[in-house]
MIFI-740384 format. One record per residue (C-alpha): residue in three letters; x, y, z. Coordinates in steps of 0.001 Angstrom, whole numbers, plus 500000, padded with zeros to 6 digits. Layout:
N
ATOM, aa, xx, yy, zz
ATOM, ALA, X, Y, Z
...
% end
This chain:
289
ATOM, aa, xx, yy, zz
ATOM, UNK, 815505, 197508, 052431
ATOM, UNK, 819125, 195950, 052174
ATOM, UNK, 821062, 196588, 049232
ATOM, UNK, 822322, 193848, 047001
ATOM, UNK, 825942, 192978, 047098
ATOM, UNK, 825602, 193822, 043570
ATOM, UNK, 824810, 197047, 043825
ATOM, UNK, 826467, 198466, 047521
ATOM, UNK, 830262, 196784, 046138
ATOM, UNK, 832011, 196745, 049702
ATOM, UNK, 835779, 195861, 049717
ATOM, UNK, 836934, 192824, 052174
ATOM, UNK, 838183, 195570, 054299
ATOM, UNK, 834768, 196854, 054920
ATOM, UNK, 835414, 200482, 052371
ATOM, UNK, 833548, 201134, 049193
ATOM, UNK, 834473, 199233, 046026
ATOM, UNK, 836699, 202125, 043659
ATOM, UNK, 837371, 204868, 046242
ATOM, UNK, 838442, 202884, 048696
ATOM, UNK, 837605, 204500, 051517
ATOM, UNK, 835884, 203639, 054774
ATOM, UNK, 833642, 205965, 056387
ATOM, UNK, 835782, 207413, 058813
ATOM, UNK, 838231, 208174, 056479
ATOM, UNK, 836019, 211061, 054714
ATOM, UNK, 835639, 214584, 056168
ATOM, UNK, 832424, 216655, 055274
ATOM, UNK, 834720, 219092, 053353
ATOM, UNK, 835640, 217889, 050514
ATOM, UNK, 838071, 219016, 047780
ATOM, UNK, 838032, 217434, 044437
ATOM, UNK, 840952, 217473, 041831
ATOM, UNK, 841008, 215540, 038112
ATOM, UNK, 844723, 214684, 039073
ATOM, UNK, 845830, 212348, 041122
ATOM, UNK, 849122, 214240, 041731
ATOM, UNK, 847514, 217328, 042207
ATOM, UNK, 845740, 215772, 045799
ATOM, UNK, 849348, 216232, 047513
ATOM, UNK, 849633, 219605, 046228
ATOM, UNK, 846893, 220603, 048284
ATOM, UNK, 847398, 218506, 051156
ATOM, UNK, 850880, 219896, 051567
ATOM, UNK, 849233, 222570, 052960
ATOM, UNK, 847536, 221006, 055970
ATOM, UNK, 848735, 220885, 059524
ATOM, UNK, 848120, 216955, 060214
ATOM, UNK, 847186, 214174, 057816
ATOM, UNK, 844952, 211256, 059127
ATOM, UNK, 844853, 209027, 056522
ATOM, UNK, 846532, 208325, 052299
ATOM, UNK, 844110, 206070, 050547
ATOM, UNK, 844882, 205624, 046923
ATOM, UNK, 843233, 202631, 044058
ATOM, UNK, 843334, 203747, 040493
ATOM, UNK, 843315, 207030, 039642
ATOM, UNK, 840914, 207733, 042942
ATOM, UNK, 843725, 209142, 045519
ATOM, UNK, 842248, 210780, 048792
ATOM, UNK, 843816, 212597, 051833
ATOM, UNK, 842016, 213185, 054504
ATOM, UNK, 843975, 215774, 057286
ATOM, UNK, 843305, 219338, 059184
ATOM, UNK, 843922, 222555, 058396
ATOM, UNK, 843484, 225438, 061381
ATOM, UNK, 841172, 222912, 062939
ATOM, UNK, 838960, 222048, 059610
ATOM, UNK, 839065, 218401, 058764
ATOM, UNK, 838779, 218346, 054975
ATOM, UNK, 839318, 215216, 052518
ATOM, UNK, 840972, 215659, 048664
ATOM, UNK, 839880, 213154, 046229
ATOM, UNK, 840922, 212451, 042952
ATOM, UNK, 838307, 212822, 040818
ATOM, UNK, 840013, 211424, 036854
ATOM, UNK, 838616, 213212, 034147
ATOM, UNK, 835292, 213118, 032883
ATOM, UNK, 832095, 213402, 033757
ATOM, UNK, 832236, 208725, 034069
ATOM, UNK, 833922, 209079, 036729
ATOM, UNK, 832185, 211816, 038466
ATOM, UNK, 829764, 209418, 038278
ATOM, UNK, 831460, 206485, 040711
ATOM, UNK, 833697, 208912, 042864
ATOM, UNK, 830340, 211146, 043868
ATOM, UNK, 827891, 208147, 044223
ATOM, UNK, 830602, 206449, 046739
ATOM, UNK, 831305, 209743, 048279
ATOM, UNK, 827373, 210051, 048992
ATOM, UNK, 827217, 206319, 050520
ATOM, UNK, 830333, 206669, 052588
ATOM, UNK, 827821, 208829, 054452
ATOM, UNK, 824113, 208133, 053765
ATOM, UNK, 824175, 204233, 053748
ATOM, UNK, 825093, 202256, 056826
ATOM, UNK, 827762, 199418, 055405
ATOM, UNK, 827057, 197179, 058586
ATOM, UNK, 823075, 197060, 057492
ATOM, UNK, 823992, 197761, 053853
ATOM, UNK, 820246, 200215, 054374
ATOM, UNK, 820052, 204130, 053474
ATOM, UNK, 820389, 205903, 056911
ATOM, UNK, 816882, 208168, 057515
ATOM, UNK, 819363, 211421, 058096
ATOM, UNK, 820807, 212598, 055018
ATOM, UNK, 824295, 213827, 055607
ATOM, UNK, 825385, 217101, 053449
ATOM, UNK, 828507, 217413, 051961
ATOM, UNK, 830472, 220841, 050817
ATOM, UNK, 832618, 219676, 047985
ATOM, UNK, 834713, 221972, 045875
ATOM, UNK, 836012, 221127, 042579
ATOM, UNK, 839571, 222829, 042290
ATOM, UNK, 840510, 222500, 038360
ATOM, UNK, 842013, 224000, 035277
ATOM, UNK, 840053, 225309, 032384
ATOM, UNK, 840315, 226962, 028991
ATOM, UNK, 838287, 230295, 028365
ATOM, UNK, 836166, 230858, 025052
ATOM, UNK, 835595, 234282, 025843
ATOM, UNK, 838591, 236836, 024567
ATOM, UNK, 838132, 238999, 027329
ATOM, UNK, 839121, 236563, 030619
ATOM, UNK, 842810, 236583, 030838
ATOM, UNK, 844937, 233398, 031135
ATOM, UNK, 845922, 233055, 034853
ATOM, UNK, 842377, 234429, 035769
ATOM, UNK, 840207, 232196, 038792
ATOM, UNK, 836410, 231919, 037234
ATOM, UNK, 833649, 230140, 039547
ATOM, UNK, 830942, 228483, 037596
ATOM, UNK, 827379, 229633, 038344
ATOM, UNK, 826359, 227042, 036236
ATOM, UNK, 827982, 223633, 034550
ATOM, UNK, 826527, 222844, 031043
ATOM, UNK, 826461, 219086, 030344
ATOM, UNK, 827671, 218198, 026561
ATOM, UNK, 827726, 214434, 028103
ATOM, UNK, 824713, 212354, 028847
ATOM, UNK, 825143, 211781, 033150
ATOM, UNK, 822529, 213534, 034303
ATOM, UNK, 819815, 212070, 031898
ATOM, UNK, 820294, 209039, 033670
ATOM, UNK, 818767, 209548, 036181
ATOM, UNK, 815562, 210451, 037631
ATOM, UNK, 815457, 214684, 037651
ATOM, UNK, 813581, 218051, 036991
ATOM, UNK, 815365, 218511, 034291
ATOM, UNK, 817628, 221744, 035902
ATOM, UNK, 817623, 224364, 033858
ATOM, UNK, 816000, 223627, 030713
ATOM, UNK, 815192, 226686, 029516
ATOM, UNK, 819012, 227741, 028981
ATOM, UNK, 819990, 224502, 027714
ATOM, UNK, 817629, 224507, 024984
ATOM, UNK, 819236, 228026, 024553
ATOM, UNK, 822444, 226406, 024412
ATOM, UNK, 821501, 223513, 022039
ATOM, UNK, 819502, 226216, 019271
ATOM, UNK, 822264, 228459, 019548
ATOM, UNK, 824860, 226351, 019004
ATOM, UNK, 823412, 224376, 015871
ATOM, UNK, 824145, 220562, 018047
ATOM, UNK, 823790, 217849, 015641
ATOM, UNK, 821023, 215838, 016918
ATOM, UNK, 823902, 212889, 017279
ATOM, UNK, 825413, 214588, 020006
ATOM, UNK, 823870, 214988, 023483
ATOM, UNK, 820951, 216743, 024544
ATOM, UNK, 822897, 219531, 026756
ATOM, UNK, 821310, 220076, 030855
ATOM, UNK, 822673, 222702, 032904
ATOM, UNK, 822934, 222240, 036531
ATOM, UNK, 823328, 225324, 038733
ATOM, UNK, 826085, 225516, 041867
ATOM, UNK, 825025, 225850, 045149
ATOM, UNK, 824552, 229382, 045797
ATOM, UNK, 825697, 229534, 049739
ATOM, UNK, 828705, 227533, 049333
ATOM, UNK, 829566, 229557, 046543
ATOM, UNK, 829175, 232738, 048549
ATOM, UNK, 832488, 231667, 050156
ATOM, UNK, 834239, 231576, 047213
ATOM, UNK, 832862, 235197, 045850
ATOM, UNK, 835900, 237653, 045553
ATOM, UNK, 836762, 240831, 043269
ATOM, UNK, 840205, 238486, 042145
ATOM, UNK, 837648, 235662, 040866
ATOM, UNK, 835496, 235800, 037702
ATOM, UNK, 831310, 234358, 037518
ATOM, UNK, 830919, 232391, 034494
ATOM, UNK, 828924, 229734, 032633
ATOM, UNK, 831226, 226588, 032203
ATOM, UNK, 830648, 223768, 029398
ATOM, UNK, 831614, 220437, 030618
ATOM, UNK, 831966, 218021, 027220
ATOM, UNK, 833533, 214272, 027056
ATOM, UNK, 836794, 214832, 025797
ATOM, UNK, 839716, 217537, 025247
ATOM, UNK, 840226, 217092, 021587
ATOM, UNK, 837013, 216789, 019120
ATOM, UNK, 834306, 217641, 021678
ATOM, UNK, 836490, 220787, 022209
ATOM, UNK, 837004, 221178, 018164
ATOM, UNK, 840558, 220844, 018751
ATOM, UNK, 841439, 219295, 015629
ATOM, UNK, 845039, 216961, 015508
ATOM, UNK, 844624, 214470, 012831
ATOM, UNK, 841173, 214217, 013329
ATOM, UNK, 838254, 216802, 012049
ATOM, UNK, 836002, 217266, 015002
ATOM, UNK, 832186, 217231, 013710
ATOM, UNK, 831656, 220490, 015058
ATOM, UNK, 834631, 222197, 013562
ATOM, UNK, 833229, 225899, 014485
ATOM, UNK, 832096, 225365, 017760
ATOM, UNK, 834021, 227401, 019745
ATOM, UNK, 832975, 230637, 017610
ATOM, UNK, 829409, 229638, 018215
ATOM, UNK, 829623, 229363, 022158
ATOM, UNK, 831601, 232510, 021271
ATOM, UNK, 828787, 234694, 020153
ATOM, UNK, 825773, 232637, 022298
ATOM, UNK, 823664, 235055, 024521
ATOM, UNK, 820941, 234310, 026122
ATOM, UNK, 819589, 237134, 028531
ATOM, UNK, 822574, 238765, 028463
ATOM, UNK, 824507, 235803, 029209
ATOM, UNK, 827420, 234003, 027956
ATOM, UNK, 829317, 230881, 028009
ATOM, UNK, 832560, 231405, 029335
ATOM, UNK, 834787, 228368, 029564
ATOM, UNK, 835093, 224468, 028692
ATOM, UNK, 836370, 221759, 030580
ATOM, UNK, 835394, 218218, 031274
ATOM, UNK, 833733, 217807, 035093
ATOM, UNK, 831834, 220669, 036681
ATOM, UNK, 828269, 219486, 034905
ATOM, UNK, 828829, 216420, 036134
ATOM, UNK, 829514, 217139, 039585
ATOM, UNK, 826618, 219896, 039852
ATOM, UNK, 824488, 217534, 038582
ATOM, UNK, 825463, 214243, 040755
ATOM, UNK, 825711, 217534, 044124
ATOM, UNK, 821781, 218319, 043410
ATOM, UNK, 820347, 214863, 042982
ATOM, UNK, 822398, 213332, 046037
ATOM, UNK, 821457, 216611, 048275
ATOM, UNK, 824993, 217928, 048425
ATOM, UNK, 826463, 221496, 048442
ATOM, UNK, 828953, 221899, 045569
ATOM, UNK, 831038, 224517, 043738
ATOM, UNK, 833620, 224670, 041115
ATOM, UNK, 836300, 227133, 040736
ATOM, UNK, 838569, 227124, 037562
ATOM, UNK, 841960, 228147, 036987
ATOM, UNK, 842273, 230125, 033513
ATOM, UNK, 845145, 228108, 031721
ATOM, UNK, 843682, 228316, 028161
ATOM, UNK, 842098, 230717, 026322
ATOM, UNK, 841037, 229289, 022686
ATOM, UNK, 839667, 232664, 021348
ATOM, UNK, 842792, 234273, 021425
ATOM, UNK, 845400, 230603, 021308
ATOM, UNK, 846948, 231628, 024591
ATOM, UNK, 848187, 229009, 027341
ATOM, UNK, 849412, 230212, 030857
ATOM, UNK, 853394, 230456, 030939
ATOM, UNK, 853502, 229368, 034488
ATOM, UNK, 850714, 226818, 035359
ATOM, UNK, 852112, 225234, 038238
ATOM, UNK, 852000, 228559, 039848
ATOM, UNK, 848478, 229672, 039071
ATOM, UNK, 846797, 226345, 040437
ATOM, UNK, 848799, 226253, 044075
ATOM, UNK, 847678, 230166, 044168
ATOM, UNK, 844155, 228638, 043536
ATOM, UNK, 845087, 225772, 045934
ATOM, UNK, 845913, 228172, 048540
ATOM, UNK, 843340, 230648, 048014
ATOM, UNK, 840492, 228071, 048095
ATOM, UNK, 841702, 226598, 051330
ATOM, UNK, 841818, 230371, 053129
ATOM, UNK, 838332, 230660, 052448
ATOM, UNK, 837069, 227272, 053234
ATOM, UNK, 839174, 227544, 056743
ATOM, UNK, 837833, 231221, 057253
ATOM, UNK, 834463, 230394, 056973
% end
């Protein structure tokens, strides 16, 4: 079956409608980054770069390092755009554009979220790398679409625990891909259960002008336990991507550099330094394996 123009959005150059892309243009390695910026930070580090696409805040480089092609994408924040940048990364491979039909091979993708984080435990350190064995969704992407509903049984755990009013979303947690993760598994780099919510401020009961609804909720995901796990950190993508990774048949992972910790009000004195040492580390292991 062809695909509406309405729904497959091809630019007049033949790439997909927000990323901008074309399907050569994307390697099967793929790192993702919320900032724009942040994609020549990483591609600094490669030995040849093929293409520099850029619309919006959706900025990809697509090069070589020791003889691994890998792309960096921009990503935005939130979980909204997560939505567009990983459906369009998932047809740049899995949909012919010249037949606008879904190709009868799926094509896996590795993609690894590189990002910054703030603990809510007071025992991981500021500058500290944590992986996320699972992404807990405070937003609403994943319910909607069609799923299994991941791991229910923890997210209900989550949402009892945590006293949710029944205004804000039901939470779903969304496990990483265990074998791509493998890659990433070091004694330098914490395993931890990350929150992903829809905004920095209220949904993270920081409180400005503004009184967040759930003015103690960092104390609650403080003390939550279920099975002898905790939640660990808070930031605004990794749900998404798990859950976007699982349903589209991809291999994803998300690694977190520690510049935050709100049980203790610390923030990392040199950030710039501890995301290019998570830059740099990530790329080792992705090129040595």
């Amino acid at each position: 079956m062809s695909l509406e123009a309405s729904e497959l959005i091809l630019n007049d150059d033949g790439s997909i409608y927000h990323l901008n892309l074309q399907p050569h243009q994307l390697a099967h390695t793929i790192i993702t980054v919320g900032d724009p910026d942040r994609v020549g930070e990483v591609s600094k580090h490669f030995d040849t770069i093929e293409h520099r696409v850029g619309k919006r805040e959706f900025h990809t480089h697509t090069g070589t390092l020791n003889g691994k092609r890998i792309s960096v994408v921009s990503t935005g924040i939130g979980t909204d755009n997560i939505d567009i940048v990983f459906n369009e990364l998932d047809a740049l491979v899995n949909i012919d554009f010249e037949t606008r039909t879904i190709k009868s091979q799926l094509t896996q993708l590795d993609i690894i979220r590189v990002g910054t984080s703030g603990a809510v435990q007071s025992d991981i350190p500021v500058d500290s790398f944590l992986l996320s064995q699972r992404g807990i969704g405070f937003d609403t992407l994943f319910h909607w679409y069609d799923n299994d509903g991941g791991d229910s049984a923890f997210a209900k755990a989550v949402a009892e625990q945590l006293h949710l009013s029944e205004l804000a979303a039901r939470p779903y947690t969304v496990n990483c891909d265990l074998q791509l993760a493998e890659i990433f598994k070091s004694d330098e780099v914490l395993i931890g259960n990350t929150i992903t919510n829809v905004g920095f401020y209220g949904p993270q009961s920081r409180q400005l002008r503004l009184k967040p609804a759930h003015l103690h909720l960092n104390s609650s995901i403080e003390s939550f336990n279920y099975d002898g796990e905790k939640l660990t950190n808070l930031e605004m993508e990794t749900a998404g991507i798990y859950a976007m990774s699982s349903l589209l048949g991809h291999r994803a992972v998300s690694l977190n550099a520690i510049l935050a910790n709100r049980a203790t009000g610390e923030f990392s004195k040199n950030p710039k330094s501890i995301v290019e040492k998570l830059i740099t580390f990530t790329l080792q292991q992705i090129v040595d394996n």
